[in-house]
C-alpha positions as CSV (number, residue, x, y, z in Angstrom):
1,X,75.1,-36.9,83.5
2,X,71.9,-37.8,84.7
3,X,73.1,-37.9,88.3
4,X,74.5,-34.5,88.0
5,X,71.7,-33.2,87.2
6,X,69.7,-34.4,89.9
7,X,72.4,-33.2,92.4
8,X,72.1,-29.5,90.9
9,X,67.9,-29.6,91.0
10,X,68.4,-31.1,94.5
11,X,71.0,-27.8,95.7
12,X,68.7,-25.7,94.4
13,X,65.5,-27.0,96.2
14,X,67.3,-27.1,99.5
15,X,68.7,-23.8,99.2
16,X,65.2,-22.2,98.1
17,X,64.0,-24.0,100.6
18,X,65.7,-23.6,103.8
19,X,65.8,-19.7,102.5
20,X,62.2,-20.0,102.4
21,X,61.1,-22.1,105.8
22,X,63.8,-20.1,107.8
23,X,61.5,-17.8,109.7
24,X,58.9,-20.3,110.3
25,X,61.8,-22.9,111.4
26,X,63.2,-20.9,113.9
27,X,60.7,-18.3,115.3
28,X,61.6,-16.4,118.4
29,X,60.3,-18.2,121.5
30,X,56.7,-17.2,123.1
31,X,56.7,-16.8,126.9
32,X,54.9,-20.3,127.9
33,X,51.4,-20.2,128.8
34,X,50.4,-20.3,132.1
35,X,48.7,-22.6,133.6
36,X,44.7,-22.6,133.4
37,X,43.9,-20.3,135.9
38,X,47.1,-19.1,137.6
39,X,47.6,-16.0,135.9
40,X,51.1,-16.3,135.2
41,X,53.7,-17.5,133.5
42,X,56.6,-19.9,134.1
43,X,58.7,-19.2,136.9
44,X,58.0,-19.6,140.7
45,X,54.0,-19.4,139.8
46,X,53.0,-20.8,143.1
47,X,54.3,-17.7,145.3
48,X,53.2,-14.7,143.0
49,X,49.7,-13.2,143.4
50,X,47.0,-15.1,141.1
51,X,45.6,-12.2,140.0
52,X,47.8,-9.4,138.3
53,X,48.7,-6.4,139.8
54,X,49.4,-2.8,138.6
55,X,51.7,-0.8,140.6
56,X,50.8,2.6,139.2
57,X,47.6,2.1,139.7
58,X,46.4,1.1,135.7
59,X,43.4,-0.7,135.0
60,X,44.0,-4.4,134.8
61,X,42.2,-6.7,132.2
62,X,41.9,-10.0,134.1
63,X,40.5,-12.3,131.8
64,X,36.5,-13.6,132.7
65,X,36.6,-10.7,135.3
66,X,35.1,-7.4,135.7
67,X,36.8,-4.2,134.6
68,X,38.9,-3.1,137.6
69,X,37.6,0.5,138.5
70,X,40.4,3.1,139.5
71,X,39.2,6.1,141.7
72,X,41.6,9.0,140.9
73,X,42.7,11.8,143.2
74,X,42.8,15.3,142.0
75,X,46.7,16.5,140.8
76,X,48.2,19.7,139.8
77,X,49.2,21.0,136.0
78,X,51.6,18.6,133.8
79,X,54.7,20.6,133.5
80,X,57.6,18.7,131.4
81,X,61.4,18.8,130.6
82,X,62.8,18.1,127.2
83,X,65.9,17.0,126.7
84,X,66.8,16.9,122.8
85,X,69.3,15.9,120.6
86,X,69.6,14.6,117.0
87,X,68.6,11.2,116.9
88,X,65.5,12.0,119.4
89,X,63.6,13.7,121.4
90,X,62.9,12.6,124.9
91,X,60.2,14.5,127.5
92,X,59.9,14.2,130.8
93,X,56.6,14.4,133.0
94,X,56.2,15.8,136.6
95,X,53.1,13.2,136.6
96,X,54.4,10.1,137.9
97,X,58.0,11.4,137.4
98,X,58.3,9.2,134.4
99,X,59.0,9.3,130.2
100,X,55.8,10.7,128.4
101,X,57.6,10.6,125.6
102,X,60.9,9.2,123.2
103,X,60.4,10.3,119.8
104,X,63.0,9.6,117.0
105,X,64.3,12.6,114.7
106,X,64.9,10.6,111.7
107,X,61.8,11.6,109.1
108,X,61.9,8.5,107.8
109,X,59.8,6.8,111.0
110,X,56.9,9.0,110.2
111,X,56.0,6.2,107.3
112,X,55.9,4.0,110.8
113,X,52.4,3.3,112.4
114,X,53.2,5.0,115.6
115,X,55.2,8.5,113.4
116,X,58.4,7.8,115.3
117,X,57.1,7.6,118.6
118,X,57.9,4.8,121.1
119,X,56.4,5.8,124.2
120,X,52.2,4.8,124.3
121,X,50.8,8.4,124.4
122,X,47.9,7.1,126.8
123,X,47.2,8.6,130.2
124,X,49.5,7.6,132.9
125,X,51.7,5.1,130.1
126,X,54.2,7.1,131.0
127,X,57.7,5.0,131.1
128,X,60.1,4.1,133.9
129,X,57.0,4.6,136.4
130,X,58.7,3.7,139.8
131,X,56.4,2.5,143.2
132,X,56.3,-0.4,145.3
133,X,53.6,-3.2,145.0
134,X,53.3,-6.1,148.0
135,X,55.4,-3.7,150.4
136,X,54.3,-1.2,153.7
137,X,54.6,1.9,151.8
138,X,53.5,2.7,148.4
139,X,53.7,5.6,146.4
140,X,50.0,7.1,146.2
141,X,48.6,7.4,142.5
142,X,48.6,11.1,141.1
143,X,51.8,11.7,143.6
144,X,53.4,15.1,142.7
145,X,56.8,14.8,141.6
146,X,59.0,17.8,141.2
147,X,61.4,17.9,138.3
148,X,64.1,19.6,137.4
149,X,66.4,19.6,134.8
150,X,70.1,19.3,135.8
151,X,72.0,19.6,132.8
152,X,71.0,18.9,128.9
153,X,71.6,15.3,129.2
154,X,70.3,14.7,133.0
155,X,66.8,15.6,134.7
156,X,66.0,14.1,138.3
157,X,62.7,13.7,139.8
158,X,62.0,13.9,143.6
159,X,58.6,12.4,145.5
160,X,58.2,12.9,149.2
161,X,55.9,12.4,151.8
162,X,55.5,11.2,155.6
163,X,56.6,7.7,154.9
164,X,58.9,7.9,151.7
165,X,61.5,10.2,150.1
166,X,62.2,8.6,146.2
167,X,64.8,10.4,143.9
168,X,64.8,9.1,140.4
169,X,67.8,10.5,138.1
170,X,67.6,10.1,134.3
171,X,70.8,10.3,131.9
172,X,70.5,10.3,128.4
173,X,72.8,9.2,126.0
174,X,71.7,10.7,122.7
175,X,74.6,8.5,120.2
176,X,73.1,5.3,121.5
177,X,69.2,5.5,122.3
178,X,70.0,4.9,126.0
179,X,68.7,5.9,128.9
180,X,69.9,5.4,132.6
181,X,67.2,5.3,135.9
182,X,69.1,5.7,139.3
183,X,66.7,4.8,142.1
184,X,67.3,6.5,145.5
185,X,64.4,5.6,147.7
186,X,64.7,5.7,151.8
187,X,62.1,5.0,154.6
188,X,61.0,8.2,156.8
189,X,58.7,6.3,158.9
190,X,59.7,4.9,162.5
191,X,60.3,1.2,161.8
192,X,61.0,-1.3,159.3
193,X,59.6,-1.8,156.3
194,X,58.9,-4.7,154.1
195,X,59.6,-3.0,150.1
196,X,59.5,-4.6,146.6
197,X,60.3,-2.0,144.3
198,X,58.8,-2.0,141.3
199,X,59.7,-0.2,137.3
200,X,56.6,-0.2,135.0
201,X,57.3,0.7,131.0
202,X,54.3,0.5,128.0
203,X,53.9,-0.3,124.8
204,X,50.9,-0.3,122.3
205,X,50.1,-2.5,119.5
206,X,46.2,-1.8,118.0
207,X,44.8,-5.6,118.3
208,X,42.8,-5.6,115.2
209,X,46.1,-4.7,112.9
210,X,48.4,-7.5,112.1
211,X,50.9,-5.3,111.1
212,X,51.4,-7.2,107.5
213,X,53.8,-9.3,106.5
214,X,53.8,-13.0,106.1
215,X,56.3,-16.0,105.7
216,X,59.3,-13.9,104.7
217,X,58.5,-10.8,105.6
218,X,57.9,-10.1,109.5
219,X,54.9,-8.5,110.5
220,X,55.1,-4.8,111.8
221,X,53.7,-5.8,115.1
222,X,54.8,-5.0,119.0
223,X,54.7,-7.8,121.5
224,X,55.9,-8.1,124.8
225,X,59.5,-9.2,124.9
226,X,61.9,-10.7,127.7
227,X,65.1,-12.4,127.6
228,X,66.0,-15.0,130.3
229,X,68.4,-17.9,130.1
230,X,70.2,-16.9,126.7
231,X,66.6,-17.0,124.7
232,X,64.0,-13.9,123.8
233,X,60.6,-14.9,124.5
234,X,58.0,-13.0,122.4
235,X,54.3,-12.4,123.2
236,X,51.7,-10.9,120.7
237,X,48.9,-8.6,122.4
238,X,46.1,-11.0,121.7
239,X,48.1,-14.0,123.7
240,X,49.2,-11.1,126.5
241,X,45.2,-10.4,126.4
242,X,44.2,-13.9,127.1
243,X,47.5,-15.0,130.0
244,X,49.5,-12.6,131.6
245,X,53.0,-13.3,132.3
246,X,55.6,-14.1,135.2
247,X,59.0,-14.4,134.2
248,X,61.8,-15.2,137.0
249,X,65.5,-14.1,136.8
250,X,65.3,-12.1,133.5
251,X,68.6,-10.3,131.4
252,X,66.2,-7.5,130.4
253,X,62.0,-6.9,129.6
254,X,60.1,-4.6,127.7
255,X,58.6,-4.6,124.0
256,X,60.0,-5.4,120.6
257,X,59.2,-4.7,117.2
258,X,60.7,-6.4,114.5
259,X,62.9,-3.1,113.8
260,X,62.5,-0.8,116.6
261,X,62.8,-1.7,120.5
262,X,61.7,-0.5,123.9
263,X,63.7,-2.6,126.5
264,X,65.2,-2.0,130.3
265,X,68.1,-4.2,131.8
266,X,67.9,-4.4,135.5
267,X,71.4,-3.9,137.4
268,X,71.1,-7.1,139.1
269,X,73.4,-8.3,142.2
270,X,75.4,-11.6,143.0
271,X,72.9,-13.8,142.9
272,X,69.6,-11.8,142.6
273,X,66.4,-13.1,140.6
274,X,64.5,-9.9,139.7
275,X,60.7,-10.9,138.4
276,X,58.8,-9.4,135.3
277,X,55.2,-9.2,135.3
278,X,53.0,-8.2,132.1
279,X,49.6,-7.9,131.4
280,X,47.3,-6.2,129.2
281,X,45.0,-3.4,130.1
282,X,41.5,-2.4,129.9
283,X,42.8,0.2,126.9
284,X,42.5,-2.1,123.9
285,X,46.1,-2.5,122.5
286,X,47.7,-1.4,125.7
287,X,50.3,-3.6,127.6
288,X,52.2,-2.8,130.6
289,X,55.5,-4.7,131.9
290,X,56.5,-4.3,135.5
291,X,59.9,-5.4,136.6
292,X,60.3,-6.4,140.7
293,X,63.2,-6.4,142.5
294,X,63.6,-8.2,145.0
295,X,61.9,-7.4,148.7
296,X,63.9,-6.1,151.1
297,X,64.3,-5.0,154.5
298,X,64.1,-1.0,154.8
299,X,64.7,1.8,158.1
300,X,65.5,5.2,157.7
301,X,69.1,4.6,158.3
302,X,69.2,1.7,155.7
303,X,67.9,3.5,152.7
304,X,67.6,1.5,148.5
305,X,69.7,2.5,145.6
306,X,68.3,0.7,142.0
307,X,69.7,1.3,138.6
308,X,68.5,0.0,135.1
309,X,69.2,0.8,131.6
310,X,66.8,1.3,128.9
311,X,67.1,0.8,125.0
312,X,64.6,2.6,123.1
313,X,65.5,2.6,119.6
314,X,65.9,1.3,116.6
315,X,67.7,-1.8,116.6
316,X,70.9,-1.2,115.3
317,X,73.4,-4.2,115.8
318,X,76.5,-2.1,116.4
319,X,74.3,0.6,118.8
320,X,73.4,-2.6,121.2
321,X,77.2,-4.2,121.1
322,X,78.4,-1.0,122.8
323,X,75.5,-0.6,125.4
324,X,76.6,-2.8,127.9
325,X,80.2,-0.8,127.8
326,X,77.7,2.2,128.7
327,X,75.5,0.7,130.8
328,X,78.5,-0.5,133.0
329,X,77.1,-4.2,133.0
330,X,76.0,-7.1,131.3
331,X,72.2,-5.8,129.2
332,X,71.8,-8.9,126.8
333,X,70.8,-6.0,124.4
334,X,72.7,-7.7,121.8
335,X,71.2,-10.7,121.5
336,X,67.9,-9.5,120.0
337,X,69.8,-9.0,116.6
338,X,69.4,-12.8,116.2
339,X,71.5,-13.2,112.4
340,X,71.6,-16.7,113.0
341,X,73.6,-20.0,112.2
342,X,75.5,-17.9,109.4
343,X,75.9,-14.2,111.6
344,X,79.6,-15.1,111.1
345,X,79.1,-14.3,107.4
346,X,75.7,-11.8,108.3
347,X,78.1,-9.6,110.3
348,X,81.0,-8.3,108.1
349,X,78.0,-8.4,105.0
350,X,76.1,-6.0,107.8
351,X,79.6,-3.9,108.8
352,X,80.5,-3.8,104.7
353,X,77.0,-2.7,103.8
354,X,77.3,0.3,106.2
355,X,80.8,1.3,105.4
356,X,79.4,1.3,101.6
357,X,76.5,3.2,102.4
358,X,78.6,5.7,104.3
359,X,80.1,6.8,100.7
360,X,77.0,6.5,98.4
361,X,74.1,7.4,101.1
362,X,71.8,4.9,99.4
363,X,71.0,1.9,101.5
364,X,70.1,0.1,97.5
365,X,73.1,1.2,95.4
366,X,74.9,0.0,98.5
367,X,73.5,-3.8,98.4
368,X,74.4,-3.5,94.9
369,X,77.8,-2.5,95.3
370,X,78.2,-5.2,98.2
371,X,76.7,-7.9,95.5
372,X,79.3,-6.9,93.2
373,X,82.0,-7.2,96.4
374,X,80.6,-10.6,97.4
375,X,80.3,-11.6,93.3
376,X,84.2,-10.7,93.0
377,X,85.2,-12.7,96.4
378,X,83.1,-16.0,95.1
379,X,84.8,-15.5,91.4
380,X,87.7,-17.7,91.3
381,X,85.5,-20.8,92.2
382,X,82.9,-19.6,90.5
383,X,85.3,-19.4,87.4
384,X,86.3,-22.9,88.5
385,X,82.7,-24.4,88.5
386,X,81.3,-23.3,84.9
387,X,84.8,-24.3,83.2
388,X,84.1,-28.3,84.7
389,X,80.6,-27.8,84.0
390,X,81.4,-26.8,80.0
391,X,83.8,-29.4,79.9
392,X,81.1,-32.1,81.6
393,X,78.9,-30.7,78.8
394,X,81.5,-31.5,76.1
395,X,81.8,-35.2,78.1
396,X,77.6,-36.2,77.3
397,X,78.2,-38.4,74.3
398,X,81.1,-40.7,76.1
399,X,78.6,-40.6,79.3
400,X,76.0,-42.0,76.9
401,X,78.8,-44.7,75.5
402,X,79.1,-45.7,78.7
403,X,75.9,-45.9,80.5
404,X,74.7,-48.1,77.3
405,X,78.0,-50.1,77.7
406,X,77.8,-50.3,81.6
407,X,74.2,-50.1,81.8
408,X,74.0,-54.0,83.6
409,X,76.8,-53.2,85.7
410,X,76.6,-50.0,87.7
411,X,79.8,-50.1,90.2
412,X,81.9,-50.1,86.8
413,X,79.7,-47.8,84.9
414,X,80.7,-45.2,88.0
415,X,84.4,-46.1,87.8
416,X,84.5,-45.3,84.4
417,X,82.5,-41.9,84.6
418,X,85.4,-41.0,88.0
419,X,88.0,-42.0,85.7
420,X,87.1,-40.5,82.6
421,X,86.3,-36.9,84.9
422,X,89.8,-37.7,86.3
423,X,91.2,-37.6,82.8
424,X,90.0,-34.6,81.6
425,X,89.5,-32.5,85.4
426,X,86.4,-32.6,85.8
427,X,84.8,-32.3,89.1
428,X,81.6,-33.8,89.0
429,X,79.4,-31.6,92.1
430,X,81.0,-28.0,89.8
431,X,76.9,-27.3,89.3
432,X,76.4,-27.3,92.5
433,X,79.3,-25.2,93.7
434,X,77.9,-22.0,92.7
435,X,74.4,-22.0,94.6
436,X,76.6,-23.6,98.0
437,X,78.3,-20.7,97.6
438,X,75.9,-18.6,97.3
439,X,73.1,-20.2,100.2
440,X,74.5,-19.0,103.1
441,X,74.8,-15.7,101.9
442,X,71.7,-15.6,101.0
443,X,70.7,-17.1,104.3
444,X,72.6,-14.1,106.1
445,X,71.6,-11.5,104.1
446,X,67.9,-12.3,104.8
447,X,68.4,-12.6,108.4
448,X,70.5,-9.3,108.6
449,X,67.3,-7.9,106.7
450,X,64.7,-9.5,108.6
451,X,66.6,-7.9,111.9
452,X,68.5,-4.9,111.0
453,X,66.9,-1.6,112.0
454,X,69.8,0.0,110.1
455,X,67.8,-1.0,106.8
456,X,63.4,-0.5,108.4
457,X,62.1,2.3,106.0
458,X,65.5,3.2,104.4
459,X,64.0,3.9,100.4
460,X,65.5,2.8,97.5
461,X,64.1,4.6,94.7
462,X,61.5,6.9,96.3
463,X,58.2,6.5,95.0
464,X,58.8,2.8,94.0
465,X,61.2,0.6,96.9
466,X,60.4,2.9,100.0
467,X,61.3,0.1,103.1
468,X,63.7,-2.1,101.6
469,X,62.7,-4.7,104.3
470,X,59.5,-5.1,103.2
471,X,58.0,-6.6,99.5
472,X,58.2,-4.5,96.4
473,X,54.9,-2.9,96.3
474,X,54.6,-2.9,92.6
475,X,56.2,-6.1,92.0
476,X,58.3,-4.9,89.7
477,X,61.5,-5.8,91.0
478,X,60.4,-9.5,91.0
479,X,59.0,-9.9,87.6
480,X,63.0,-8.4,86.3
481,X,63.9,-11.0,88.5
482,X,62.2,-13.6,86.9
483,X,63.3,-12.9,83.7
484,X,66.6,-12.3,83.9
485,X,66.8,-15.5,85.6
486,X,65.6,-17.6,82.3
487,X,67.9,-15.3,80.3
488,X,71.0,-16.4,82.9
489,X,69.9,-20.1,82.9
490,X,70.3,-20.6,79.1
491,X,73.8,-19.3,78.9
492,X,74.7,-21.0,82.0
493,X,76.5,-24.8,80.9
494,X,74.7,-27.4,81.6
495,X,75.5,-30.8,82.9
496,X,72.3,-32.7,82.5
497,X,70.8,-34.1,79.5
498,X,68.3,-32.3,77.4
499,X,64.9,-32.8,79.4
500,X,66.5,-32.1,82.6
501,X,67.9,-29.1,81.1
502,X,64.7,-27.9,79.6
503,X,63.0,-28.8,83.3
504,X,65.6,-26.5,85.0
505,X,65.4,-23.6,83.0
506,X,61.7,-23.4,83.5
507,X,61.5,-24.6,87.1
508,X,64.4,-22.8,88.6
509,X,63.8,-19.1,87.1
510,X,59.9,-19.4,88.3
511,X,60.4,-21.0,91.4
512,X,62.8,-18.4,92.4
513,X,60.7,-15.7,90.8
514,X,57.0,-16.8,92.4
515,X,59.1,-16.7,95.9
516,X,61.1,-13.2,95.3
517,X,57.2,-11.6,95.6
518,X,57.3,-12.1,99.4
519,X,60.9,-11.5,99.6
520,X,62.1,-8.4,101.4
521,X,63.2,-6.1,98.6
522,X,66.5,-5.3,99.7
523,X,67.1,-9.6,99.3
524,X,64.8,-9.5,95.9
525,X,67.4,-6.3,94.9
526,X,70.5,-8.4,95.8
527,X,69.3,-11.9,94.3
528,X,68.8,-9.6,90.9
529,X,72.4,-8.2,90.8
530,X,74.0,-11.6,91.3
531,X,71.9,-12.9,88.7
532,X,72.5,-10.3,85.9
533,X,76.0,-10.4,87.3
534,X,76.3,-14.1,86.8
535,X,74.1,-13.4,82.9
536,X,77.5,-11.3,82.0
537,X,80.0,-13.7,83.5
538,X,78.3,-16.8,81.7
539,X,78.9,-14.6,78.2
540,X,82.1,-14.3,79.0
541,X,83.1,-17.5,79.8
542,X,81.2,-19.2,76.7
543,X,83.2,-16.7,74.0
544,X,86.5,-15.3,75.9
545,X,87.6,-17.8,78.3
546,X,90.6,-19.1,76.8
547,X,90.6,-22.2,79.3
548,X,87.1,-23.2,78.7
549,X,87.5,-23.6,75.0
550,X,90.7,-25.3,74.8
551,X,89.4,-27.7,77.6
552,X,86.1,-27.8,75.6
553,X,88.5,-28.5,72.1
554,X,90.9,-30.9,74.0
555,X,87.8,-33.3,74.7
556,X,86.0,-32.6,71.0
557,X,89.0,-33.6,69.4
558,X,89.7,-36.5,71.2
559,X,87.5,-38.4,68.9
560,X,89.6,-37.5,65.9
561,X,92.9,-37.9,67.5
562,X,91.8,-41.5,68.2
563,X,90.5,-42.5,64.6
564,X,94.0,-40.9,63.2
565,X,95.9,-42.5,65.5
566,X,93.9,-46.2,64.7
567,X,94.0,-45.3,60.7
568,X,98.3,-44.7,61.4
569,X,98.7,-47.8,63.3
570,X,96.6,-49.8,60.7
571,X,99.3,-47.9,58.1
572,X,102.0,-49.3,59.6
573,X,101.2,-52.8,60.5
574,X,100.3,-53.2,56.4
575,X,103.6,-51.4,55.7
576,X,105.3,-54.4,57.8
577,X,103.7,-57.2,56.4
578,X,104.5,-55.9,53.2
579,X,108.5,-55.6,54.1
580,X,108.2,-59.3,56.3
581,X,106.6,-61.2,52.9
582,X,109.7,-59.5,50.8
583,X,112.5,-60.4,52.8
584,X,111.7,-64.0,52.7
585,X,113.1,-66.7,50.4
586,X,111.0,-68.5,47.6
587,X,110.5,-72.3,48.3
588,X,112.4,-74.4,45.8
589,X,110.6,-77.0,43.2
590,X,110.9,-80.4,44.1
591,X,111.6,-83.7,42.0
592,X,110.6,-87.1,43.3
593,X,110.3,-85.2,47.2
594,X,113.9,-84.0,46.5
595,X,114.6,-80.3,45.8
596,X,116.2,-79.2,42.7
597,X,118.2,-76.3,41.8
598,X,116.5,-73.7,39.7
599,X,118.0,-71.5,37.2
600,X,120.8,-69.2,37.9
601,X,122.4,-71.6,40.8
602,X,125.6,-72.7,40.3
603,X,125.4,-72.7,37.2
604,X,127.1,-69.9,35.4
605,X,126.6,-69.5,32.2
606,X,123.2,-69.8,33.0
607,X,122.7,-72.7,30.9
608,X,121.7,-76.1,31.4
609,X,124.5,-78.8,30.4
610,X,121.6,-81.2,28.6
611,X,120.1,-78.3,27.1
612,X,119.4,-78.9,23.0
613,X,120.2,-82.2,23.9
614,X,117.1,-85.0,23.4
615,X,117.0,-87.6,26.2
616,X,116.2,-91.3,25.1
């Protein structure tokens, strides 16, 4: 018994454990620095400028150097286009022919520190910026752009001078946070050209704020985000301040958030390697991501078409599936969901969870509905588990027998245990069946909560639970927790003896309860349920589970059945010596070694012949 109850302490520890260390285990991946004074990243370092480079003309901040001065040319009035619809709002400026501004409908992003809007509103951090750095001919800074709004999904944007024409088309797609850039840019000059075109985008995160969280919780930060080879490479403002960074054949660049995204996917041909280059700027919390596409070769009768897609949204795992069948090519969108080892399990939790909250419209009543779903599907060997483990209880006193009559001789001490489980069905590892069960749920659940922008700022009670991804505020919620936990643990069967038992009912409920205050709350709210849940199930199974008690009476009774079945077989072994001793013949007397008839005999009558007769 004392083994068992190690093995149950021990699936506990590892599943609090690897629930706990998950984040810090598998963090995403920060762009690699570069090396001391190269100024860029990894990649083909050796043939990009040392020093970085703004296209649009932005203030670089090169670290131990000077503050770049920008001398600004004179332009004409901001006039903008809106295109809305009910999931956002995006504007469109005539200055630079770019994105001022992509701000989301839903109310609840207002709680967010930038109010729902994902565009930097900084001068000139307008989005999908297009010029060309390295090349002949580059776009002048303060260019005029005319505008003009084609339809209530399209606007296009023309810039033209002696030695460029550049026609940049924008197509929203309001049901999916997507927007499409088509390049059109020819050469007007006599001549060839030698052009690398070049897409900046921004994002903002204020330095000095660490956006919270901790070792469970992600902090509400943005940081410069690419995806290359298969992995997402993350870099925090502070590290972008002190490196910038080159990345070489990229899936897509931009900035991420831990709920909320701002990404472009290059259309990239057969073979291409198209180049991102970020850096921070002068502007304290400002970054700027260019992406270069290859140079090429340009006449007037050769002109350049470019497309790329952008994702600026909240990232919503279904909304990034279906953007590459929009985009038209492969994005990599998808893979910043990251649900890992267990998204087999974190998906259909994810797709269930929705489905529920489409009927009830809570995002809380719906993980407790799914807790209930996912209690019901786990019931059988749940079930299963406490009956062995009430039975293993019942077993204690012939474990003790046995370890004192074993206790010099431990292989047979175990093949008694195996055989007397054997006898009565008992599987040994039933403790630990429940938590197994239950760990990679868990597991899933965090990482869908930890990733899901489906879930960032959704409420559960208003006032109380307002972000269900981040802690309970109060606390509340984790002190319940805690004690509905030592409620559930002393109606739950025990296999281990009484000091292990005692241990476990105070270790488990406050080890599980300390950690559920830096829990998100939506995984706090789901770890309750089960719990409470699992409170009711253990009541029923200790007074109405017919199986339990007559397992639990079959192996009480086996003591009694044994003594009555020892005092019968005593019985009748006394009952046959009894019959044996009166069924055999009495031993005649003997006269000088000779035996001699008694009375009765032969002699009828019954009389001896010399009787009354005196012998001389």
């Amino acid at each position: 018994m004392q083994e068992q109850g190690k093995r149950l302490l021990l699936a506990a520890v590892i599943a609090v454990g690897v629930l706990f260390a998950w984040n810090a285990a598998f963090p995403k991946k920060e762009d690699p620095k570069p090396a001391a004074g190269s100024g860029s990243g990894s990649g083909s370092a050796a043939a990009l400028p040392a020093m970085p480079q703004s296209p649009v003309g932005q203030p670089v901040a090169v670290p131990g150097g000077p503050a770049p001065v920008v001398v600004e040319a004179p332009r004409g009035p901001e006039q903008t286009v809106v295109l809305a619809s009910p999931t956002f709002t995006a504007t469109f400026t005539n200055w630079g022919g770019a994105l001022k501004s992509w701000h989301l409908a839903d109310p609840r992003y207002l709680r967010d520190a930038g109010k729902g809007e994902l565009i930097p509103q900084y001068p000139d951090a307008a989005a999908m910026q297009v010029n060309f750095v390295n090349s002949t001919y580059v776009i002048p800074k303060n260019a005029e752009w005319t505008g003009e709004k084609v339809n209530d999904t399209q606007v296009r944007y023309t810039f033209k001078n002696a030695q460029l024409s550049v026609v940049k088309t924008f197509t929203i797609y309001p049901d999916n946070y997507l927007l499409r850039i088509t390049i059109e840019a020819s050469v007007l000059a006599a001549g060839e050209a030698r052009q690398t075109l070049t897409l900046s985008t921004f994002g903002y995160q204020d330095p000095k704020d660490s956006g919270g969280g901790g070792q469970s919780v992600k902090a509400r930060a943005w940081g410069s985000a690419t995806r290359r080879d298969g992995e997402v490479y993350v870099t925090p403002i502070k590290s972008l301040q002190a490196f910038a960074r080159v990345e070489t054949g990229i899936d897509w660049t931009g900035f991420e958030h831990p709920y909320l995204l701002q990404m472009v996917a290059p259309r990239k041909g057969a073979g291409e390697q198209i180049e991102k280059h970020s850096y921070a700027h002068v502007t304290p919390g400002l970054m700027q991501t260019d992406i270069w596409f290859p140079t090429v070769a340009m006449t007037s009768t050769a002109p350049l078409t470019r497309e790329a897609v952008a994702y600026i949204g909240p990232n919503n795992y279904d909304k990034l599936q279906r953007s590459d069948d929009l985009a038209g090519y492969p994005t990599g969108f998808h893979g910043v969901v990251d649900l890992g080892w267990f998204k087999f399990i974190g998906r259909p939790l994810l797709w269930l969870l929705k489905a529920i909250h489409g009927l009830v419209g809570n995002w809380g009543v719906s993980i407790i509905l799914l807790t209930f779903l996912v209690k019901l599907a786990t019931l059988y060997w749940t079930t299963k588990s406490m009956r062995s483990m009430k039975a293993m209880g019942a077993l204690a006193p012939k474990m003790k027998e046995l370890q004192e009559r074993y206790k010099d001789d431990r292989q047979r001490l175990q093949q008694e245990q195996m055989a007397l489980y054997k006898v009565h069905g008992v599987n040994p590892l039933a403790g630990c069946l429940p938590m197994l069960l239950q760990m990679p749920i868990w597991i899933a659940l965090y990482r869908m909560l930890s990733s899901a922008g489906e879930l960032y700022l959704q409420p559960f009670i208003p006032g109380w639970i307002d972000d269900l991804t981040n802690t309970d505020p109060l606390y509340i919620l984790p002190a319940i927790l805690m004690v509905t936990m030592f409620v559930q643990s002393r109606l739950t069967p025990t296999t281990a003896d009484g000091a292990q038992q005692k241990i476990m009912m105070i270790v488990m409920p406050l080890m599980f309860g300390v950690m559920s205050f830096f829990f998100p709350a939506g995984l706090t709210l789901y770890i309750f349920t089960n719990t409470a849940l699992s409170a009711l199930h253990s009541v029923y199974m200790n007074k109405y589970d017919a199986k339990s008690k007559a397992a639990m009476a079959a192996v009480t009774a086996e003591p009694a059945k044994a003594a009555a079945t020892a005092a019968s077989a005593v019985k009748a072994a006394k009952a046959k010596a009894t019959e044996i001793e009166d069924s055999e013949p009495t031993a005649a007397p003997m006269k000088n070694g000779t035996p001699t008839k008694s009375g009765g005999g032969n002699n009828k009558g019954g009389g001896n012949k010399n009787k009354g007769k005196r012998r001389n």
